[in-house]
PyMOL commands that place a pseudoatom at each C-alpha (Angstrom):
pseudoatom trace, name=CA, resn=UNK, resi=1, chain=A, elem=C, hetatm=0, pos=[-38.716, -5.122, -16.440]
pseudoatom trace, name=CA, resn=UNK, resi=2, chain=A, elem=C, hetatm=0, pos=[-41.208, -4.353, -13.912]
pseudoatom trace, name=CA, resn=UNK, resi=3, chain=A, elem=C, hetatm=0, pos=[-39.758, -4.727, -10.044]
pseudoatom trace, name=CA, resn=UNK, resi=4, chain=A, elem=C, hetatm=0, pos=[-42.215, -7.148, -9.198]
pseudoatom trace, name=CA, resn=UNK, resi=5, chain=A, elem=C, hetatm=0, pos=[-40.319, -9.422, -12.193]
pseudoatom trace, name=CA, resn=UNK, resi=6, chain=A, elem=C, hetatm=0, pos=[-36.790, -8.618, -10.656]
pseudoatom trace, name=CA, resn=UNK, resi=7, chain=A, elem=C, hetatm=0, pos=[-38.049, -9.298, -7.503]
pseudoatom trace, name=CA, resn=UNK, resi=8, chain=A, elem=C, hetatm=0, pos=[-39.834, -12.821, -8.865]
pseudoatom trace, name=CA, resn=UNK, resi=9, chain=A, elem=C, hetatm=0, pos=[-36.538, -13.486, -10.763]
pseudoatom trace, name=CA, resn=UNK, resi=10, chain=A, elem=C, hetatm=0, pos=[-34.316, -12.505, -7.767]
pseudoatom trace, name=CA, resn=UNK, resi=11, chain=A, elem=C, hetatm=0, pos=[-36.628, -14.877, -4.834]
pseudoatom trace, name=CA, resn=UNK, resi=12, chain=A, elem=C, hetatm=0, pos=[-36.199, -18.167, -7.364]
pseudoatom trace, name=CA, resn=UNK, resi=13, chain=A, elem=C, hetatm=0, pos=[-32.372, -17.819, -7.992]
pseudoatom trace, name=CA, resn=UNK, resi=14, chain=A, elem=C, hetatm=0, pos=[-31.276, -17.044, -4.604]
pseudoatom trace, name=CA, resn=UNK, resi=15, chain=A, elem=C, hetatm=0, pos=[-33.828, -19.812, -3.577]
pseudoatom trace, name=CA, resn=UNK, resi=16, chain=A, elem=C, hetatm=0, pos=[-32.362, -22.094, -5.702]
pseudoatom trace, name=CA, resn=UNK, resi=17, chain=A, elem=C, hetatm=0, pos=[-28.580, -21.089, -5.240]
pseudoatom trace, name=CA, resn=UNK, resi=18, chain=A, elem=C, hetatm=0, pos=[-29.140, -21.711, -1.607]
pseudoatom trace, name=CA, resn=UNK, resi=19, chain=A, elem=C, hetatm=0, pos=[-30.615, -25.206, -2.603]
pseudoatom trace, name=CA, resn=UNK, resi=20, chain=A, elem=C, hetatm=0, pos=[-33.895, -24.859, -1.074]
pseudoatom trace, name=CA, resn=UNK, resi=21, chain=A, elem=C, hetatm=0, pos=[-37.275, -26.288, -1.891]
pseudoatom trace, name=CA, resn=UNK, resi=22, chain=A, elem=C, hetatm=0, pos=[-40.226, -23.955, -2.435]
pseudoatom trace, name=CA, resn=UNK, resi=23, chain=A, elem=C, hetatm=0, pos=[-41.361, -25.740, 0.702]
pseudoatom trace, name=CA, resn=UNK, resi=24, chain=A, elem=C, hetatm=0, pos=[-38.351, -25.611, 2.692]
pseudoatom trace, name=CA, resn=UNK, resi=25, chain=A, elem=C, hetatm=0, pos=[-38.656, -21.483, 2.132]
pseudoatom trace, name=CA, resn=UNK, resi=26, chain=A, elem=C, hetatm=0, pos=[-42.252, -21.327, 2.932]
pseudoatom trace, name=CA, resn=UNK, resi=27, chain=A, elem=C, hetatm=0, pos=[-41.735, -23.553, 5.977]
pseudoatom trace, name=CA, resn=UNK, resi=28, chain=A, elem=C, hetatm=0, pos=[-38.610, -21.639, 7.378]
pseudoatom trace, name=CA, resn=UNK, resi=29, chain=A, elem=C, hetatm=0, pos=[-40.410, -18.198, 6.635]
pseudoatom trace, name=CA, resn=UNK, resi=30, chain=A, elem=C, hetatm=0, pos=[-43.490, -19.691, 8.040]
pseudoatom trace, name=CA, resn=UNK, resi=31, chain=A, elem=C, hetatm=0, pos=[-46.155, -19.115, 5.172]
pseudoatom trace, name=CA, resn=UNK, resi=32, chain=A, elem=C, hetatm=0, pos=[-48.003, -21.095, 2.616]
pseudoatom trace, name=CA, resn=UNK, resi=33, chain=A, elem=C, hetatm=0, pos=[-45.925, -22.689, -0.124]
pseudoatom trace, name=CA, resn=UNK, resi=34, chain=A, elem=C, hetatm=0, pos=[-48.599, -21.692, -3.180]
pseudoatom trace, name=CA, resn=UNK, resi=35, chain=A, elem=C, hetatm=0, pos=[-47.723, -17.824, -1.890]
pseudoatom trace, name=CA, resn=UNK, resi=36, chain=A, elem=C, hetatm=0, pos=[-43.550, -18.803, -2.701]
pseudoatom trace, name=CA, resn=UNK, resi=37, chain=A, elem=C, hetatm=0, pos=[-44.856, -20.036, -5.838]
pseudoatom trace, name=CA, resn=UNK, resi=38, chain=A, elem=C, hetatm=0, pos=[-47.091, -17.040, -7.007]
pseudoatom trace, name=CA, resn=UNK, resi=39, chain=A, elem=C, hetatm=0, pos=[-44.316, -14.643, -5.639]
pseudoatom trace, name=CA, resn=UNK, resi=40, chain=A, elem=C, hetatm=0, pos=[-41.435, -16.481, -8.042]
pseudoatom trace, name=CA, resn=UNK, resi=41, chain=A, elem=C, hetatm=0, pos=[-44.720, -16.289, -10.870]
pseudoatom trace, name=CA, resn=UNK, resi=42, chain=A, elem=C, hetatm=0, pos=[-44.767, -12.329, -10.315]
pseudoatom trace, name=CA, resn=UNK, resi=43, chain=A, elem=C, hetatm=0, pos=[-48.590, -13.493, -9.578]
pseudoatom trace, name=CA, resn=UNK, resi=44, chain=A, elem=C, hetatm=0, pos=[-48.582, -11.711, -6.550]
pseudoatom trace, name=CA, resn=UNK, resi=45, chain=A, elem=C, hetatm=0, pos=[-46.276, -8.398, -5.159]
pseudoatom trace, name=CA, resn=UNK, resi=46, chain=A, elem=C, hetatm=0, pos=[-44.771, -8.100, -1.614]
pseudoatom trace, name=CA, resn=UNK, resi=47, chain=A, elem=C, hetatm=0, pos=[-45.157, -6.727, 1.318]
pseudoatom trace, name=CA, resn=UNK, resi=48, chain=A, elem=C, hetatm=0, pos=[-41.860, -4.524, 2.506]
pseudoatom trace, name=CA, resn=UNK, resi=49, chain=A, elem=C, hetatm=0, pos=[-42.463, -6.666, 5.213]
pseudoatom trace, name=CA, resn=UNK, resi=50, chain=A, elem=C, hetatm=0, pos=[-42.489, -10.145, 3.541]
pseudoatom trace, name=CA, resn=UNK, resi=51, chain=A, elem=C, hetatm=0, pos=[-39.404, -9.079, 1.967]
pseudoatom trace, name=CA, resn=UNK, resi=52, chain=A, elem=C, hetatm=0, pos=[-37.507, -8.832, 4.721]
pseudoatom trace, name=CA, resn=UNK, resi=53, chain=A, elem=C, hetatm=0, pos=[-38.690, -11.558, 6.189]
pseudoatom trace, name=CA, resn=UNK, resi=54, chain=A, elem=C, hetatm=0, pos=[-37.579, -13.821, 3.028]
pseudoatom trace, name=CA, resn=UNK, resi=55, chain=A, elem=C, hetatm=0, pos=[-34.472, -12.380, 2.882]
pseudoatom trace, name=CA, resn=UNK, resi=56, chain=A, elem=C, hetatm=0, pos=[-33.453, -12.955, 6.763]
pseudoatom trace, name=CA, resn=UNK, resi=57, chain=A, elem=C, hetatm=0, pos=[-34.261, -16.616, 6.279]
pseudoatom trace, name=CA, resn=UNK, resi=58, chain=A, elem=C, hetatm=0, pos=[-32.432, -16.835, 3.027]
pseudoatom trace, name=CA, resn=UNK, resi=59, chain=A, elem=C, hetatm=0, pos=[-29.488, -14.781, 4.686]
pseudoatom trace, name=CA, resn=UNK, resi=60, chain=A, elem=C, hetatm=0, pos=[-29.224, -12.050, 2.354]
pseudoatom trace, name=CA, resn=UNK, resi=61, chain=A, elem=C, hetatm=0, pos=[-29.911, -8.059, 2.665]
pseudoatom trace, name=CA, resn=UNK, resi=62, chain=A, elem=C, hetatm=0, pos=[-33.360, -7.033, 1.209]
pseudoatom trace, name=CA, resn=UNK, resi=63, chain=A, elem=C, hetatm=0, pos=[-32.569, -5.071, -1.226]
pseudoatom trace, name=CA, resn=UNK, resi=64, chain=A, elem=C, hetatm=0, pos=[-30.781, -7.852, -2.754]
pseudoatom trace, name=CA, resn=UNK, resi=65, chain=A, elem=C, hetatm=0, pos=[-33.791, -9.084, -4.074]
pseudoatom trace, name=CA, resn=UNK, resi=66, chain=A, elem=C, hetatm=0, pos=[-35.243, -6.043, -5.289]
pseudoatom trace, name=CA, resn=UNK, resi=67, chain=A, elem=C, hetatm=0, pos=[-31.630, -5.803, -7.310]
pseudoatom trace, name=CA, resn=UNK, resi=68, chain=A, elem=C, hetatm=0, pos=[-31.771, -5.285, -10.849]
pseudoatom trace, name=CA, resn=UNK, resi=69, chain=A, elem=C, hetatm=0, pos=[-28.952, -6.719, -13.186]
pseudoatom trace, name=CA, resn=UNK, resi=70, chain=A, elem=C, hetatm=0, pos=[-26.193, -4.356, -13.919]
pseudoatom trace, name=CA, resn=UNK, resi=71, chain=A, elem=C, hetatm=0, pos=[-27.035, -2.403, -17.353]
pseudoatom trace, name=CA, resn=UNK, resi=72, chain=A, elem=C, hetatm=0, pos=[-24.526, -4.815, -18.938]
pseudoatom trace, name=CA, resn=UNK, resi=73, chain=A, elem=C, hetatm=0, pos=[-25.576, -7.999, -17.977]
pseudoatom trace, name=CA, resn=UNK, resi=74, chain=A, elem=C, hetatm=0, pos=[-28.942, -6.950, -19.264]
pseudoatom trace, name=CA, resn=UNK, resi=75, chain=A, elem=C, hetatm=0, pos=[-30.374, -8.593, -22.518]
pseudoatom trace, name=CA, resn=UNK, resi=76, chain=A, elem=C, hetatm=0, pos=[-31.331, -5.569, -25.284]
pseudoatom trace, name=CA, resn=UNK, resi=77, chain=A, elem=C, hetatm=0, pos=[-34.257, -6.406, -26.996]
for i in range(1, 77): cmd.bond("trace and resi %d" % i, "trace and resi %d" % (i + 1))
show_as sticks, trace
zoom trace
């Protein structure tokens, strides 16, 4: 899986775990909601910067959303 997909993957469910709207996120971070949306789509990559901006108003570490899934919660195909 290519990191922009973990990262995609990893915005949404911490997004959603912390119960927040697309809009919420994009108002709190202070950026458009469509860019939220083509982030979570893996439409568009980004910036170190925007990362660490998302993650301080989600109140996690960075790299936590550039995480991949442990080798054995991983799906083989």
């Amino acid at each position: 899986m290519r990191l922009r997909d973990v990262f995609a993957r990893n915005l949404r469910r911490t997004r959603q775990a912390k119960n927040l709207s697309q809009e919420a996120l994009a108002h709190d971070a202070h950026i458009d909601r469509t860019y939220i949306s083509s982030l979570e789509r893996g439409t568009y990559a980004a910036s170190v910067d925007m990362i660490e901006k998302l993650a301080d108003v989600l109140g996690i570490e960075p790299d936590e959303l550039l995480r991949r899934a442990p080798a054995s919660a991983r799906v083989k195909s």
